[in-house]
C-alpha positions as protocol buffer text, in pm:
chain_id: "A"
residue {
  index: 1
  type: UNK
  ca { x: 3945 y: 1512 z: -1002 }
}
residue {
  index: 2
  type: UNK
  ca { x: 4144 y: 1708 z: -1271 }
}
residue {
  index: 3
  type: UNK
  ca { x: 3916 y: 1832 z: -1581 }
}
residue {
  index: 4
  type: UNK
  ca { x: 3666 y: 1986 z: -1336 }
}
residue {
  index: 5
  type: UNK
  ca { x: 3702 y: 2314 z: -1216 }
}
residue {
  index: 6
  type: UNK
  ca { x: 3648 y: 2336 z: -860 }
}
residue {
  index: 7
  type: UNK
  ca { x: 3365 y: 2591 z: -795 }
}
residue {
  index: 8
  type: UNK
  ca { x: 3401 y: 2912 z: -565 }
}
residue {
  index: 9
  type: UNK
  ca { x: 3170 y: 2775 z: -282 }
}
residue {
  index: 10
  type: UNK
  ca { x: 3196 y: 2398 z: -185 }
}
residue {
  index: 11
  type: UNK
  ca { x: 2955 y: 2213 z: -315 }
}
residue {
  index: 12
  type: UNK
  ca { x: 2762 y: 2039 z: -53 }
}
residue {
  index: 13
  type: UNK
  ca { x: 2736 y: 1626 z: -81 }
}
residue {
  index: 14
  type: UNK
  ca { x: 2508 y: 1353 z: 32 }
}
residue {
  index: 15
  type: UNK
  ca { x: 2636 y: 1003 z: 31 }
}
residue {
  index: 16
  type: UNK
  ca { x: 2379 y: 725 z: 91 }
}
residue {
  index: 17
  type: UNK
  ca { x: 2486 y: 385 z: 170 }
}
residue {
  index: 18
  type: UNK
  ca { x: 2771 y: 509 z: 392 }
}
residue {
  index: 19
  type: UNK
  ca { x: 2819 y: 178 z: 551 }
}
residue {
  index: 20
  type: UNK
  ca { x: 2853 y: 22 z: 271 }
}
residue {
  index: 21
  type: UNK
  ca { x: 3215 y: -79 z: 77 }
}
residue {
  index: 22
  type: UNK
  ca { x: 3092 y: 211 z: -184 }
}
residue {
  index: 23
  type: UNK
  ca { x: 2988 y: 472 z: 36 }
}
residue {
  index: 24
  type: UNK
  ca { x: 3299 y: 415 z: 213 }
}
residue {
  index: 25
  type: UNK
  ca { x: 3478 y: 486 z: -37 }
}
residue {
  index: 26
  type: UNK
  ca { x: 3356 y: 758 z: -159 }
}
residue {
  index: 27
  type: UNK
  ca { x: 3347 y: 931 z: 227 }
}
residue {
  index: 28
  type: UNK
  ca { x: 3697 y: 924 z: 195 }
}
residue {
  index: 29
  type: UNK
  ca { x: 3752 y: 1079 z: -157 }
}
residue {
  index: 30
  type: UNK
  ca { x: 3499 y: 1345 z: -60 }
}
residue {
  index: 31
  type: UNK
  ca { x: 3715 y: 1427 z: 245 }
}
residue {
  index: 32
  type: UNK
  ca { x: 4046 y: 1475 z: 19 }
}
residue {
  index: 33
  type: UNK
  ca { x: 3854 y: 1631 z: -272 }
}
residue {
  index: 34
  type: UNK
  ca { x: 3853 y: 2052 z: -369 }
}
residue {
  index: 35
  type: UNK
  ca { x: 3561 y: 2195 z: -401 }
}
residue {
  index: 36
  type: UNK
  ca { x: 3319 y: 1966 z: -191 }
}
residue {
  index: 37
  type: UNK
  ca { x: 3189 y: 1951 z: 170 }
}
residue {
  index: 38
  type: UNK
  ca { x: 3049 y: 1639 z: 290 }
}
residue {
  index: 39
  type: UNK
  ca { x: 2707 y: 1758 z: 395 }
}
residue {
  index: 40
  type: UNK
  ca { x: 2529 y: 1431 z: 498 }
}
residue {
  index: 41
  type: UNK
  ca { x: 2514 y: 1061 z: 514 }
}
residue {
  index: 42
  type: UNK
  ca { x: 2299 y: 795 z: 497 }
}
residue {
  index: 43
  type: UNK
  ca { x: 2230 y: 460 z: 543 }
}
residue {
  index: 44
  type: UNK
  ca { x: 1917 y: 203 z: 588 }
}
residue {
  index: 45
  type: UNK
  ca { x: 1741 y: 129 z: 896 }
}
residue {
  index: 46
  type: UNK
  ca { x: 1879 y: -65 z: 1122 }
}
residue {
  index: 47
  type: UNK
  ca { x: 2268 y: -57 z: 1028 }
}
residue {
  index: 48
  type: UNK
  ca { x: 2532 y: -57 z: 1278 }
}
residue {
  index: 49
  type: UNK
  ca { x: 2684 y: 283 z: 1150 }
}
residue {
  index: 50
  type: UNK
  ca { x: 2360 y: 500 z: 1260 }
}
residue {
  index: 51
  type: UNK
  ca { x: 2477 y: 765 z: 1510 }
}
residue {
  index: 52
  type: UNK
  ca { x: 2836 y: 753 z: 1434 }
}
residue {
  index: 53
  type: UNK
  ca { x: 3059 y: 979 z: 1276 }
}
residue {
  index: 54
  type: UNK
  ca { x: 3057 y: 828 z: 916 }
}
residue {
  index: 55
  type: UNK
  ca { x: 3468 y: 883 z: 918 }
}
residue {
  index: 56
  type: UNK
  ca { x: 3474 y: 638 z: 1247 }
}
residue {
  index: 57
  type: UNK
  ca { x: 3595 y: 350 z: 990 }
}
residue {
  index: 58
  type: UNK
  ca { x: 3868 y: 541 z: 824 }
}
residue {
  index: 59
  type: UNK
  ca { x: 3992 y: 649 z: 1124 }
}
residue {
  index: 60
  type: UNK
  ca { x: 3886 y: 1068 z: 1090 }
}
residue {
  index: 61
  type: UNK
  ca { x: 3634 y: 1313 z: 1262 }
}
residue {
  index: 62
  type: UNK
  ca { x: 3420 y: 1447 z: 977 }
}
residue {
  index: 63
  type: UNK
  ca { x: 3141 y: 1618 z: 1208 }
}
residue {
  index: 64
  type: UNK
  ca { x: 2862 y: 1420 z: 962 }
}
residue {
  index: 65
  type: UNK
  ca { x: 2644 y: 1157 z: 1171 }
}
residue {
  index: 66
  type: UNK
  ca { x: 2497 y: 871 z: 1006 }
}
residue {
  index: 67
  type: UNK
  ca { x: 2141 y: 897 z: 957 }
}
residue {
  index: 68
  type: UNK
  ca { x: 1840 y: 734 z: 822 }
}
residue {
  index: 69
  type: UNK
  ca { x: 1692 y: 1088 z: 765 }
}
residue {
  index: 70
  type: UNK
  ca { x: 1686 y: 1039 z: 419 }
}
residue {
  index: 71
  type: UNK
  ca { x: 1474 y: 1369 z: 386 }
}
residue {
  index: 72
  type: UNK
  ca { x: 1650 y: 1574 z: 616 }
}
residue {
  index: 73
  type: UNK
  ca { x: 2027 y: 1452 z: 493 }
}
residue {
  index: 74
  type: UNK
  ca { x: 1913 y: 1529 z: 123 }
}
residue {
  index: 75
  type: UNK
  ca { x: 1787 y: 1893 z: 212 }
}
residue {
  index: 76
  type: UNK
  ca { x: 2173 y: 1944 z: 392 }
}
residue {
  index: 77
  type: UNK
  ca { x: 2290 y: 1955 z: 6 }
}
residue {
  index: 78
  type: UNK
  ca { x: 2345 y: 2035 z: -293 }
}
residue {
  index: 79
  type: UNK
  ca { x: 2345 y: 1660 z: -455 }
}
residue {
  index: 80
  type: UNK
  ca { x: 2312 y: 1331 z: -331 }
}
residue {
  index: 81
  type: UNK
  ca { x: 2556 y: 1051 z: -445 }
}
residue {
  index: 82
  type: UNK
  ca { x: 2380 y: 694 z: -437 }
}
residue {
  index: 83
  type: UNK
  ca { x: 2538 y: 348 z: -493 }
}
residue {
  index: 84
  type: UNK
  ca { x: 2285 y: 157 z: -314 }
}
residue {
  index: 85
  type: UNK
  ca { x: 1990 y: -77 z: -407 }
}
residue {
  index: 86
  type: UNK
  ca { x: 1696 y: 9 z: -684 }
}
residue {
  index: 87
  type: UNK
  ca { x: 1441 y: 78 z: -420 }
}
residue {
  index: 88
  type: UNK
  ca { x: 1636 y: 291 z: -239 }
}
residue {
  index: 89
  type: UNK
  ca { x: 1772 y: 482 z: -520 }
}
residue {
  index: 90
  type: UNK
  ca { x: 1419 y: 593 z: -633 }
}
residue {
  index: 91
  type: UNK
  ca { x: 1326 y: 648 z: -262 }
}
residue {
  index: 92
  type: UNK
  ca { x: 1601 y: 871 z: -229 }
}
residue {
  index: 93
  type: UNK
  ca { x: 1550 y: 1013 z: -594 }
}
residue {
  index: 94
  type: UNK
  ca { x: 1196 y: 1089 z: -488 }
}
residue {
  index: 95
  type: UNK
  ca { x: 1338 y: 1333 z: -172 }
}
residue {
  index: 96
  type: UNK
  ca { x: 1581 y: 1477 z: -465 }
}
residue {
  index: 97
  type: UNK
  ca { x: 1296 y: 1583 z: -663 }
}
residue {
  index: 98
  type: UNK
  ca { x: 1097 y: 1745 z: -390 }
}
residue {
  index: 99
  type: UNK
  ca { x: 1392 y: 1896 z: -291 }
}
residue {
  index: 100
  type: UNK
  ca { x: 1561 y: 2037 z: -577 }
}
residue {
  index: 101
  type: UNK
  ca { x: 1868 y: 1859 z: -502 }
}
residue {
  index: 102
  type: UNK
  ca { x: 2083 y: 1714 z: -775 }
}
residue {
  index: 103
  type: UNK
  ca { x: 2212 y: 1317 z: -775 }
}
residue {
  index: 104
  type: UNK
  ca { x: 2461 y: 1060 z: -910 }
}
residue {
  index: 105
  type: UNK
  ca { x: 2309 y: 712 z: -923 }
}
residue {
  index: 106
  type: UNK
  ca { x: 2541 y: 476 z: -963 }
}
residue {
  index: 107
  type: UNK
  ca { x: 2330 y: 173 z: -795 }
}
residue {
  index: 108
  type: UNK
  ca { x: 2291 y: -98 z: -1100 }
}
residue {
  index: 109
  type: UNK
  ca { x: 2020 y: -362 z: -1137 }
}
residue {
  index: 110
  type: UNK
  ca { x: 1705 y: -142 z: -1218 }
}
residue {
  index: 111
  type: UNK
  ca { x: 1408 y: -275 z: -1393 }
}
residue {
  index: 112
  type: UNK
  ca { x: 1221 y: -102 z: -1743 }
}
residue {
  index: 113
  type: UNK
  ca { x: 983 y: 69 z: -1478 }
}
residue {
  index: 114
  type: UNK
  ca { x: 1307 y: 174 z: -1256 }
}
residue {
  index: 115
  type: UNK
  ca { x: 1468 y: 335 z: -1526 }
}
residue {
  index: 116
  type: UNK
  ca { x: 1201 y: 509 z: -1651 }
}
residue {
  index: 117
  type: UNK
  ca { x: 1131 y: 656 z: -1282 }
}
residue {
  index: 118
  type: UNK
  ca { x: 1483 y: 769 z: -1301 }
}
residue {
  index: 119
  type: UNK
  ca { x: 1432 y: 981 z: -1643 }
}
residue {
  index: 120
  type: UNK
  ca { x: 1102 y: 1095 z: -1467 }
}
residue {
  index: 121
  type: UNK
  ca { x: 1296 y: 1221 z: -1178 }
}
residue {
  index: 122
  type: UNK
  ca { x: 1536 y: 1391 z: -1457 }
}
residue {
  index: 123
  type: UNK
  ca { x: 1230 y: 1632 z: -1574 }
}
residue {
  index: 124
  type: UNK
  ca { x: 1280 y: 1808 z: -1273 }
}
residue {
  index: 125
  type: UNK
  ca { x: 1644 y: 1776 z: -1134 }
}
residue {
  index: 126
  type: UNK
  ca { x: 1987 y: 1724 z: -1307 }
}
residue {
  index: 127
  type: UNK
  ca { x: 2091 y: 1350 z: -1290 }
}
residue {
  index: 128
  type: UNK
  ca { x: 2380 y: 1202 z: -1374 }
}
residue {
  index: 129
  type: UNK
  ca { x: 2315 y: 810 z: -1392 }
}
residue {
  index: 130
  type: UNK
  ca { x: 2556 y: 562 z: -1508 }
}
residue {
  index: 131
  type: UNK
  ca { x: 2628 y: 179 z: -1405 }
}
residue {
  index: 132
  type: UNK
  ca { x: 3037 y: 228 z: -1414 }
}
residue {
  index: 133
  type: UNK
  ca { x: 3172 y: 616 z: -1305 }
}
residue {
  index: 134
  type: UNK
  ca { x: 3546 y: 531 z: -1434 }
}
residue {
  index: 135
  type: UNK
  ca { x: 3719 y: 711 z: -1718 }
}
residue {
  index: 136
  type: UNK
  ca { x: 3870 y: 405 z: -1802 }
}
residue {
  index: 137
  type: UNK
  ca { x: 3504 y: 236 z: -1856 }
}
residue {
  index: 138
  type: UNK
  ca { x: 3341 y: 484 z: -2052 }
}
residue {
  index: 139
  type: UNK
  ca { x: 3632 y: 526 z: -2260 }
}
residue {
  index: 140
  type: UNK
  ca { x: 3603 y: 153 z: -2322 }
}
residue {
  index: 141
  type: UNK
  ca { x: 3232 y: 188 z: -2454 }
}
residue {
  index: 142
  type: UNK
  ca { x: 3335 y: 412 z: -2697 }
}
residue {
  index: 143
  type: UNK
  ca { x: 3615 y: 184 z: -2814 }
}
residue {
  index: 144
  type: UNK
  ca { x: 3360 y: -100 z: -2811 }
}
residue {
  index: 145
  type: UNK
  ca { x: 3074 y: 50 z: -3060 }
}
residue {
  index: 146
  type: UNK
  ca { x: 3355 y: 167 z: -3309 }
}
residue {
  index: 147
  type: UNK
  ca { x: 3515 y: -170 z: -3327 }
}
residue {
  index: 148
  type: UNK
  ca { x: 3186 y: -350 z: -3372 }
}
residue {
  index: 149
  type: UNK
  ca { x: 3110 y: -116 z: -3612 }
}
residue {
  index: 150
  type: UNK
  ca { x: 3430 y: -170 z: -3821 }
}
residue {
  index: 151
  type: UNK
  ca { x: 3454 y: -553 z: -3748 }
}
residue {
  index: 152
  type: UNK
  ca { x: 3111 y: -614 z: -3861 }
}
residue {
  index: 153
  type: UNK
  ca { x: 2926 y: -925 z: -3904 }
}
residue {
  index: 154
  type: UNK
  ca { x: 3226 y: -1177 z: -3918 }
}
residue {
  index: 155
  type: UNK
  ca { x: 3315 y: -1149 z: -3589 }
}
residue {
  index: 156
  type: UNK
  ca { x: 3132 y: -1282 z: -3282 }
}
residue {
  index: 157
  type: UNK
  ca { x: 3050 y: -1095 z: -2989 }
}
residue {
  index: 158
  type: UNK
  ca { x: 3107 y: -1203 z: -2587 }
}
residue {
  index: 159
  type: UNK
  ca { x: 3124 y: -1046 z: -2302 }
}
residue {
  index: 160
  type: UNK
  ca { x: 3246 y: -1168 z: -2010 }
}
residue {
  index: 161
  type: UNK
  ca { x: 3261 y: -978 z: -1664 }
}
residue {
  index: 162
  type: UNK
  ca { x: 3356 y: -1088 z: -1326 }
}
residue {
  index: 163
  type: UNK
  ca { x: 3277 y: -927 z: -981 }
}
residue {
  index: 164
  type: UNK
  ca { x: 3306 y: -946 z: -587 }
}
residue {
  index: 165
  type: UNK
  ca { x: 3074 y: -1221 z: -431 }
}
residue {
  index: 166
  type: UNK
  ca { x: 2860 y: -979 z: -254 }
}
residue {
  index: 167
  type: UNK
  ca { x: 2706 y: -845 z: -581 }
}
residue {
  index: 168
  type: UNK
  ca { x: 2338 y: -872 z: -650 }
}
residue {
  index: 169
  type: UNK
  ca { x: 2266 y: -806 z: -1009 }
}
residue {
  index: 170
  type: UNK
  ca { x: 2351 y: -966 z: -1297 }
}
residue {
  index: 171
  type: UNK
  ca { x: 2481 y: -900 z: -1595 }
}
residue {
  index: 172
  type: UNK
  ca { x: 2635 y: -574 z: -1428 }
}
residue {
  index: 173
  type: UNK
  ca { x: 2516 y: -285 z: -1530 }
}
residue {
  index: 174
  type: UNK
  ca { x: 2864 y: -231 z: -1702 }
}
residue {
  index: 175
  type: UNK
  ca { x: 2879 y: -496 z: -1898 }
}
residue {
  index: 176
  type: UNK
  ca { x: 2487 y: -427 z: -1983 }
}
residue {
  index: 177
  type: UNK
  ca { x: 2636 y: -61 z: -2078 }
}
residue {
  index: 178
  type: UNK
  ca { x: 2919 y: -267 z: -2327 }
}
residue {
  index: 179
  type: UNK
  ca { x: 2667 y: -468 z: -2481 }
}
residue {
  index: 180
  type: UNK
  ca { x: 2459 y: -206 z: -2576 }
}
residue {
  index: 181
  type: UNK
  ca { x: 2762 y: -42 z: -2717 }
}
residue {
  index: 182
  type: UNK
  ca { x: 2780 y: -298 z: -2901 }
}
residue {
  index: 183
  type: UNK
  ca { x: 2446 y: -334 z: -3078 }
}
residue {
  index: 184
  type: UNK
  ca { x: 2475 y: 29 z: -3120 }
}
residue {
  index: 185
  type: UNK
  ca { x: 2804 y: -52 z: -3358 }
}
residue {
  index: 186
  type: UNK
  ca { x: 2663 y: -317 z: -3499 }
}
residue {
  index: 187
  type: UNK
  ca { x: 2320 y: -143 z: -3631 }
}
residue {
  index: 188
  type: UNK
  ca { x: 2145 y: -360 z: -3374 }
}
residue {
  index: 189
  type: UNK
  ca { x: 1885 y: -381 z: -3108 }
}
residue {
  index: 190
  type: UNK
  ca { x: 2024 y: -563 z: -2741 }
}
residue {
  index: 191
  type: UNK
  ca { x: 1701 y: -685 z: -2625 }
}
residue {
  index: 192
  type: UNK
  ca { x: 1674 y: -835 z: -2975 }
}
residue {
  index: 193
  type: UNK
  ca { x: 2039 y: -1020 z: -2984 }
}
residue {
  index: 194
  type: UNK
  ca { x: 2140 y: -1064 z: -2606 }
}
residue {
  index: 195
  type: UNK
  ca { x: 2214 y: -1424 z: -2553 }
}
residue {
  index: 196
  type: UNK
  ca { x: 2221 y: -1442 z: -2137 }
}
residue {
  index: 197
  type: UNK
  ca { x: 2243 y: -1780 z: -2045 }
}
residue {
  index: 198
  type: UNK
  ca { x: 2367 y: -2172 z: -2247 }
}
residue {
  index: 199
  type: UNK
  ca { x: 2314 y: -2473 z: -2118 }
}
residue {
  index: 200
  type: UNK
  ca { x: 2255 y: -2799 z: -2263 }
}
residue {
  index: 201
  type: UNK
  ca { x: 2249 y: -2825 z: -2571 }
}
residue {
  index: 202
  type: UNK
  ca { x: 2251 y: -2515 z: -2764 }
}
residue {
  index: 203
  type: UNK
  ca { x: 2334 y: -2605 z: -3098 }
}
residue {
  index: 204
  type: UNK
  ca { x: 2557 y: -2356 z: -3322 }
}
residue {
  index: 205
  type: UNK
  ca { x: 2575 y: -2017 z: -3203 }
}
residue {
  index: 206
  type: UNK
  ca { x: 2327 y: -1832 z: -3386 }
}
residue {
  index: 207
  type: UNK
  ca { x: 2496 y: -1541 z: -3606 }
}
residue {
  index: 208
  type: UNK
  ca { x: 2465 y: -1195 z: -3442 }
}
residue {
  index: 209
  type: UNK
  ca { x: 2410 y: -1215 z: -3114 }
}
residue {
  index: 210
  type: UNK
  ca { x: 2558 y: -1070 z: -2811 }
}
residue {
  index: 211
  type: UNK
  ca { x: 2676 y: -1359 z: -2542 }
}
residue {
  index: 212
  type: UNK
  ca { x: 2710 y: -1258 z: -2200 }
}
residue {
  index: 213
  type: UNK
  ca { x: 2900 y: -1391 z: -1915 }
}
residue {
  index: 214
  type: UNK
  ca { x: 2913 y: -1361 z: -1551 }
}
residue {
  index: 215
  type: UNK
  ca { x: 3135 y: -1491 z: -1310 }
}
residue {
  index: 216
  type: UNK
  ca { x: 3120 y: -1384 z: -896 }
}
residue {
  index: 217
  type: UNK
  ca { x: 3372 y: -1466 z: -664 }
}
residue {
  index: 218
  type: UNK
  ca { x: 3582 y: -1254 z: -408 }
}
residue {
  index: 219
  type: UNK
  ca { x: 3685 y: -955 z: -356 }
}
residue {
  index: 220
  type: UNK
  ca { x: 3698 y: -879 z: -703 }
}
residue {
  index: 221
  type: UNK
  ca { x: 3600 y: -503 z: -755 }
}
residue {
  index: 222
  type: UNK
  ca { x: 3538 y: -539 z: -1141 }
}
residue {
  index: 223
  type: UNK
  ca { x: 3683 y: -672 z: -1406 }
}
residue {
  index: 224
  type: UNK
  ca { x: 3471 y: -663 z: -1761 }
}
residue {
  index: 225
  type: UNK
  ca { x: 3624 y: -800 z: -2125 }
}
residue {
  index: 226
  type: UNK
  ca { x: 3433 y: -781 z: -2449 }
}
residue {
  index: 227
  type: UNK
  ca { x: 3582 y: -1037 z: -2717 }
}
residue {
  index: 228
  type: UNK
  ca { x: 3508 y: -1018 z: -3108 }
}
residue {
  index: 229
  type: UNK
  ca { x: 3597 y: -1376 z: -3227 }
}
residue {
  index: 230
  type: UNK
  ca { x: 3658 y: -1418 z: -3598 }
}
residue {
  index: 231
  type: UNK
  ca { x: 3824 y: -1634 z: -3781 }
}
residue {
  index: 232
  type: UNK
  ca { x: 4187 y: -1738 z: -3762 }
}
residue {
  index: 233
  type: UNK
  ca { x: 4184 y: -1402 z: -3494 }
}
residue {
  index: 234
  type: UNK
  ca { x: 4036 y: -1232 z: -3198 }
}
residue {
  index: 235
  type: UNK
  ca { x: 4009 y: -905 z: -3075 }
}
residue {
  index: 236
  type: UNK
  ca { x: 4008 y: -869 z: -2680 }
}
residue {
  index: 237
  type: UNK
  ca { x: 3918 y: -488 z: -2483 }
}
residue {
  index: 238
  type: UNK
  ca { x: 3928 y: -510 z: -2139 }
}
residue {
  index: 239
  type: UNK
  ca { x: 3954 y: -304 z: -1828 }
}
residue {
  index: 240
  type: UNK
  ca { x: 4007 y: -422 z: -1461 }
}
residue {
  index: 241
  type: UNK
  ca { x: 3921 y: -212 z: -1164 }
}
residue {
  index: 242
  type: UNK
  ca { x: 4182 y: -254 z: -869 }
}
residue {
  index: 243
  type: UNK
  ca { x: 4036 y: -20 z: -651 }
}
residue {
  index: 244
  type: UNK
  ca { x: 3682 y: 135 z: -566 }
}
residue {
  index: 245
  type: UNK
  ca { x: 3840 y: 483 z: -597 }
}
residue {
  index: 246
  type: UNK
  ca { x: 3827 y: 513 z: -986 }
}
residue {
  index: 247
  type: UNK
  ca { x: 3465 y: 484 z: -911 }
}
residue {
  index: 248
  type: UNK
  ca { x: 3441 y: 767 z: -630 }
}
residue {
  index: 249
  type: UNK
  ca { x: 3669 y: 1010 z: -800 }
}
residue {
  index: 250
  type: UNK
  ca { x: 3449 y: 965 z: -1104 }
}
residue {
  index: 251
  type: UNK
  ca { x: 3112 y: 1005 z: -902 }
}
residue {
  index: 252
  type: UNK
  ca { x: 3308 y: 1323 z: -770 }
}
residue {
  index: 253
  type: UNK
  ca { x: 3331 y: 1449 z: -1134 }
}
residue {
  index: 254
  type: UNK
  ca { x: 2965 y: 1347 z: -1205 }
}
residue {
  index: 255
  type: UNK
  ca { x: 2850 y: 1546 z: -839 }
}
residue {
  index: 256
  type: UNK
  ca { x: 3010 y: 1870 z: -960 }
}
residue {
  index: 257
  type: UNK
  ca { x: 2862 y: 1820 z: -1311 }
}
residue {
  index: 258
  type: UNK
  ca { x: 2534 y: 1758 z: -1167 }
}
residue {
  index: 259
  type: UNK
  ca { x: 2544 y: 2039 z: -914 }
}
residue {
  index: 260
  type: UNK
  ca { x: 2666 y: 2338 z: -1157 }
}
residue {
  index: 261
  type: UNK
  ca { x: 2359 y: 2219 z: -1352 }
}
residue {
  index: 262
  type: UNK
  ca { x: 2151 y: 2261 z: -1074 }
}
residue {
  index: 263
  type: UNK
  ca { x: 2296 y: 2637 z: -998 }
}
residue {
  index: 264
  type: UNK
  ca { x: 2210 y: 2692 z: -1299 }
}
residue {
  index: 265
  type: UNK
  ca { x: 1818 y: 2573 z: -1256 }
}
residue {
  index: 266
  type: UNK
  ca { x: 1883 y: 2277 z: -1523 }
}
residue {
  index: 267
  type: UNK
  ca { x: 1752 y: 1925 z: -1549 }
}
residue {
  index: 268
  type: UNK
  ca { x: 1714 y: 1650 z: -1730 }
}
residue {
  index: 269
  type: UNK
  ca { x: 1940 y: 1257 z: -1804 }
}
residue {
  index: 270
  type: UNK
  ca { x: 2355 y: 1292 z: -1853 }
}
residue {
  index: 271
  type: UNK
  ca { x: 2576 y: 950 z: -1822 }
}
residue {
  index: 272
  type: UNK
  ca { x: 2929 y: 972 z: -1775 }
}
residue {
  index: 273
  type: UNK
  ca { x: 3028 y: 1073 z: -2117 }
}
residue {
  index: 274
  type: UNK
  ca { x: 2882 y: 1388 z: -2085 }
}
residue {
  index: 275
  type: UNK
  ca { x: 3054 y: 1468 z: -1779 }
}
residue {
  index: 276
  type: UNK
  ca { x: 3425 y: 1362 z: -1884 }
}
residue {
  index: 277
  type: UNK
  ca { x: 3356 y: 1514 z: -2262 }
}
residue {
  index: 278
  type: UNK
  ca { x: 3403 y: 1152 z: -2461 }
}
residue {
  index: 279
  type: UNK
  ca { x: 3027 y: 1099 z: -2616 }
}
């Protein structure tokens, strides 16, 4: 978690989806992590986990029961951390607002009338939303927009991304991230030049548009590629995720940012590059 300071008092956190491969995850990170308290955790209705300890899995004693409280964990902290499904998100985004409480929303696969709940939400809380919480990711947009910029026209756009079977959206919201990137370096508009599905028969591949690909299978945790295809050469940027802790340390980051915010009676919409400094 270097690059944040650690503040004075712990920061209190609420992870929703604790069940879940995510939420485990980022249980455990919170556990070894300065500066934060694991306040409360959640998960829906019905899941095995209610009533335990939410460390039972990993093997530790945290003192934090699994609830479905989503009210009650929220008002336990300081900011809620939520990987889960749209719905839920702006459920739980809802009991942020009435709160007070800051969030991270890293759940992908939100709709034009999600998203704009979310920036709603922002009016009154700090947010930090973002489809991908690694450094190496965002660090990759960047590098995307400036070489579509520079390549220009000539080249060809794909991008290609692959995740675990259990994975409900698609295009990710990563690689949805990348191919706005993209446009961005291009001088374009996404919804204008996204090309999300060929079959049949296509014909030529119409100059200036933005190909995506998915591909589900595994255990993969993420692995996204964008390709600029010109002639006689091709450019490749990719970044593969091994591990779901990139993700949590980054959320980590993003909870801090989110929090000081709050202290300091802010709102309002940040992604990941304003919290690791590389907009």
């Amino acid at each position: 978690m270097t690059g944040i300071e650690a503040p004075e008092t712990p920061t209190r956190v609420a992870i929703a989806g604790a069940g879940g491969r995510m939420g485990q995850a980022l249980i455990a990170a919170a556990l070894a992590a300065p500066g934060l308290r694991l306040a409360a955790a959640t998960d829906v209705a019905g899941s095995a986990g209610l009533g335990r300890d939410c460390g039972a899995a990993l093997g530790r004693e945290t003192g934090v029961t699994i609830t479905s409280d989503v009210d009650a964990a929220i008002g336990a902290a300081d900011v809620l951390i939520d990987f889960t499904r749209p719905a839920g998100t702006l459920v739980h985004l809802a009991a942020c607002a009435r709160r007070g409480v800051a969030a991270v929303v890293g759940t992908t696969g939100f709709d034009t009338a999600g998203t704009a709940a979310i920036a709603a939400h922002a009016a009154a809380i700090p947010i930090v939303f973002a489809p991908n919480m690694s450094v190496g990711v965002n660090v990759l947009i960047g590098l995307v927009e400036r070489a579509a910029a520079q390549l220009g026209s000539a080249f060809d756009i794909e991008i290609l991304e692959m995740h675990h079977r259990h994975k409900a959206d698609a295009p990710s919201g990563t690689a949805l991230r990348l191919g706005e990137a993209a446009a961005r370096g291009a001088g374009v508009a996404l919804a204008d030049h996204a090309v999300y599905a060929r079959e049949g028969v296509t014909g030529a591949r119409r100059s200036g548009t933005i190909g995506f690909a998915t591909l589900r299978g595994g255990d993969v945790v993420g692995e996204h590629t964008v390709l600029f295809a010109g002639a006689g050469e091709r450019l490749e940027l990719t970044h593969r995720a091994t591990s779901r802790a990139n993700f949590a340390a980054g959320a980590l980051r993003a909870a801090l940012f989110a929090a000081a915010r709050r202290t300091r009676g802010e709102s309002g919409l940040y992604d990941m590059a304003d919290v690791l400094g590389v907009g």
